[in-house]
C-alpha positions in Angstrom: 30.5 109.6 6.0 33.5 108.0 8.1 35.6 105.2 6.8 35.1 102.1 9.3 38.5 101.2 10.5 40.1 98.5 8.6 39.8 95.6 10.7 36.2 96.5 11.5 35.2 97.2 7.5 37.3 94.0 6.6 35.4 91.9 9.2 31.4 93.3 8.2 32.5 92.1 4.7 33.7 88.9 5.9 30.7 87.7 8.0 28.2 87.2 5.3 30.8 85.1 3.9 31.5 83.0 6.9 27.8 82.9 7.4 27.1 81.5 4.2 30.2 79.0 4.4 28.4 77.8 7.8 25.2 77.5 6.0 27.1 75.6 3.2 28.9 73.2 5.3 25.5 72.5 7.6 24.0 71.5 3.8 26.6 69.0 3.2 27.5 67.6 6.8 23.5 67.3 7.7 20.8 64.4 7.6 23.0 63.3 4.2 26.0 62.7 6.1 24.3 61.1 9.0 22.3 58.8 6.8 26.0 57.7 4.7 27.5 57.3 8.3 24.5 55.1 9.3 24.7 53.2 6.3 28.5 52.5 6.7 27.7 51.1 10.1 25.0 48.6 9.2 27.2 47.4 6.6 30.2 47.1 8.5 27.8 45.1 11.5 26.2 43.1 8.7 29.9 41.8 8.1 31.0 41.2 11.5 27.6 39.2 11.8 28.8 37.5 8.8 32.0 36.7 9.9 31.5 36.1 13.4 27.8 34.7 14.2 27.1 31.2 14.8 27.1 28.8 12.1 23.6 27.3 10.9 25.3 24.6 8.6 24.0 21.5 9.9 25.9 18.5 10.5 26.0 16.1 7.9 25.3 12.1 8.4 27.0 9.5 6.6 24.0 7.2 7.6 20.9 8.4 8.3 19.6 5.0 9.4 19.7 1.3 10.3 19.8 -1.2 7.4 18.0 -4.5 7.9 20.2 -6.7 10.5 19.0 -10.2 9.3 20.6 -10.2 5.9 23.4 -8.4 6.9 25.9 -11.8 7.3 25.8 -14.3 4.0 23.5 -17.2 5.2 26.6 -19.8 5.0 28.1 -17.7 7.6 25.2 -18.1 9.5 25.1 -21.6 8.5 28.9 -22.3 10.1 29.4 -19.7 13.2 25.7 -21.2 14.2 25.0 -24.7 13.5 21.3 -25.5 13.3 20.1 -22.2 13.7 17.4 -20.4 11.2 19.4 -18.6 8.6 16.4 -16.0 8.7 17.2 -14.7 12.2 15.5 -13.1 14.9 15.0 -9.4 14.6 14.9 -8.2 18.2 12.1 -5.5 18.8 13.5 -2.0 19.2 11.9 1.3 20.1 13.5 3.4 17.2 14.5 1.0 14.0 15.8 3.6 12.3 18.9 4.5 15.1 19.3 0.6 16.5 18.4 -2.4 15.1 19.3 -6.0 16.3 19.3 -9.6 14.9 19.4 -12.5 16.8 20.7 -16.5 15.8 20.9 -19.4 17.8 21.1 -23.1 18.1 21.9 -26.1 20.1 23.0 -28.9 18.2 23.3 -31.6 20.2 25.8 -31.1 23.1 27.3 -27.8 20.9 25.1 -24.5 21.6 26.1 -21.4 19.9 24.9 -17.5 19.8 24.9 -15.0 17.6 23.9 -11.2 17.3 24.7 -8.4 14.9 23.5 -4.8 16.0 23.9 -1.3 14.2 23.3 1.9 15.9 22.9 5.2 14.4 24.0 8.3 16.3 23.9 12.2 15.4 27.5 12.6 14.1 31.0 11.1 13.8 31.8 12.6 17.2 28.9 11.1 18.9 29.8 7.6 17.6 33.2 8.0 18.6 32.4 8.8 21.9 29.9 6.0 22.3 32.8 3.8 20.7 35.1 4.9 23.4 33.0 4.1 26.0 31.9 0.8 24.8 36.1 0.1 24.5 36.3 1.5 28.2 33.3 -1.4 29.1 35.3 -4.4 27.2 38.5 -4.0 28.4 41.3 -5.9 28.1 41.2 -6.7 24.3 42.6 -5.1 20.9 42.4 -3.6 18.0 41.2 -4.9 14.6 43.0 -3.3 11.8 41.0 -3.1 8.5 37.7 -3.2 10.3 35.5 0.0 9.6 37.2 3.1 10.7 37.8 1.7 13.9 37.2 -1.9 15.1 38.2 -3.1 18.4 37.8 -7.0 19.5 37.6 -8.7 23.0 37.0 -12.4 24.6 36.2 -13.4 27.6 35.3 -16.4 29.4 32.7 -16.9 32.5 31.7 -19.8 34.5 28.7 -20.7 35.6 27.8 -24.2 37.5 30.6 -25.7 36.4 29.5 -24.4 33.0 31.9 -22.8 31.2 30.8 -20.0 28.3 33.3 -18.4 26.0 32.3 -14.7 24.6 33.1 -12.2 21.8 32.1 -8.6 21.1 33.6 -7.2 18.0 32.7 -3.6 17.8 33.5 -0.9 14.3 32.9 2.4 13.8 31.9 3.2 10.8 31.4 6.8 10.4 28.3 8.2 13.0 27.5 4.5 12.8 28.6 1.2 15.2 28.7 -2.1 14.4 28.6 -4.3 17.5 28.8 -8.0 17.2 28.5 -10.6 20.0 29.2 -14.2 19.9 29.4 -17.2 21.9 29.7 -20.9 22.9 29.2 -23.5 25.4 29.5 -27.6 25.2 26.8 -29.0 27.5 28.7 -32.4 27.3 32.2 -31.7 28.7 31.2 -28.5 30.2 33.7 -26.3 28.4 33.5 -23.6 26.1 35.5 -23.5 22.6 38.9 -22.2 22.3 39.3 -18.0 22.4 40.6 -18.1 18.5 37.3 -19.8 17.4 35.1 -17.1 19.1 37.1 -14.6 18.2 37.8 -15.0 14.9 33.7 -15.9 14.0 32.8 -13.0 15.2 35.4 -11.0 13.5 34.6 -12.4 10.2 30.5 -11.4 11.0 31.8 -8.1 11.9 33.6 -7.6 8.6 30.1 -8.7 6.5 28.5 -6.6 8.4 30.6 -3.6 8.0 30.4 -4.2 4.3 26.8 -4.1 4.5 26.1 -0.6 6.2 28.5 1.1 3.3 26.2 -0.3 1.0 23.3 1.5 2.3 25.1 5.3 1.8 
């Protein structure tokens, strides 16, 4: 029998090796390697959802609703910023009590009449009450801060005139968190048609402001 030449004998003893290293190789780089490659994926999209999805924290509230507005100023406050007026108040009726509530007092004794309301209002966030803040600042211009007062407090006078009537008003107005105070007072004389002076207004209303403040961070 002939000798094969040496390239072709060293080749037909190579091939079932190189067949059986394909077969090998096709064992270990099949479905097994595909499933480890698929599983590397997920995980590394499972982090990247981690990492970069939206956040489902919800926002926290400091205050989650009104407190009662009536009892909200000490009744001798009531007693001197409105003279003859029921110390009990006048809740005013409101279509959600738990995001706004509103008390009323008022009184005319004798020529002297005076107003007084006290209203908190709940909004979603801190973000949302500074906003509404800013834009109740943006309605009340032309007065100034009030340093101490909430987290922000802002106050503002003004007088009108009306028949010869003259009517001095305040609105004191805190943030306080996702909650505002707003505070509005005023004053008229029926006898010498004039209104009391801007420092009277202003600071009553300041000093209801402050009670009330101190009222909503009771009710945390």
């Amino acid at each position: 029998m002939r000798s094969l030449p040496l390239p072709l004998a060293l080749t037909a003893r190579l091939t079932p090796v190189v067949v059986l290293a394909c077969a090998g190789w096709a064992l270990t780089s099949g479905p097994d390697t595909d499933t480890k490659d698929t599983a590397a994926k997920d995980t590394r999209q499972t982090r990247s959802e981690k990492t970069s999805g939206p956040s489902e924290t919800a926002v926290s509230k400091t205050y989650a609703a009104a407190p009662a507005p009536c009892t909200s100023v000490a009744t001798k406050t009531v007693t001197s910023l409105v003279p003859g007026a029921k110390t009990a108040g006048k809740e005013i009726p409101s279509t959600d009590t738990e995001l706004r509530r509103t008390c009323s007092w008022n009184a005319l004794k004798g020529y002297d009449y005076r107003w007084l309301d006290i209203s908190f209002e709940i909004t979603e966030s801190d973000d949302a009450a500074q906003t509404s803040y800013k834009e109740r600042l943006k309605e009340k211009s032309g007065g100034g801060a009030v340093p101490g007062l909430g987290d922000e407090g802002y106050s503002v006078v003004n007088l009108t005139t009306e028949d010869k009537q003259q009517t001095r008003e305040g609105t004191v107005i805190a943030r306080v968190a996702n909650a505002l105070v707003v505070v509005t007072y005023n004053g008229s004389d029926f006898e010498s048609k004039k209104a009391p002076g801007t420092d009277v207004i202003n600071k009553g209303a300041i000093k209801a402001a402050k009670e009330a403040v101190a009222t909503l961070r009771k009710n945390v």
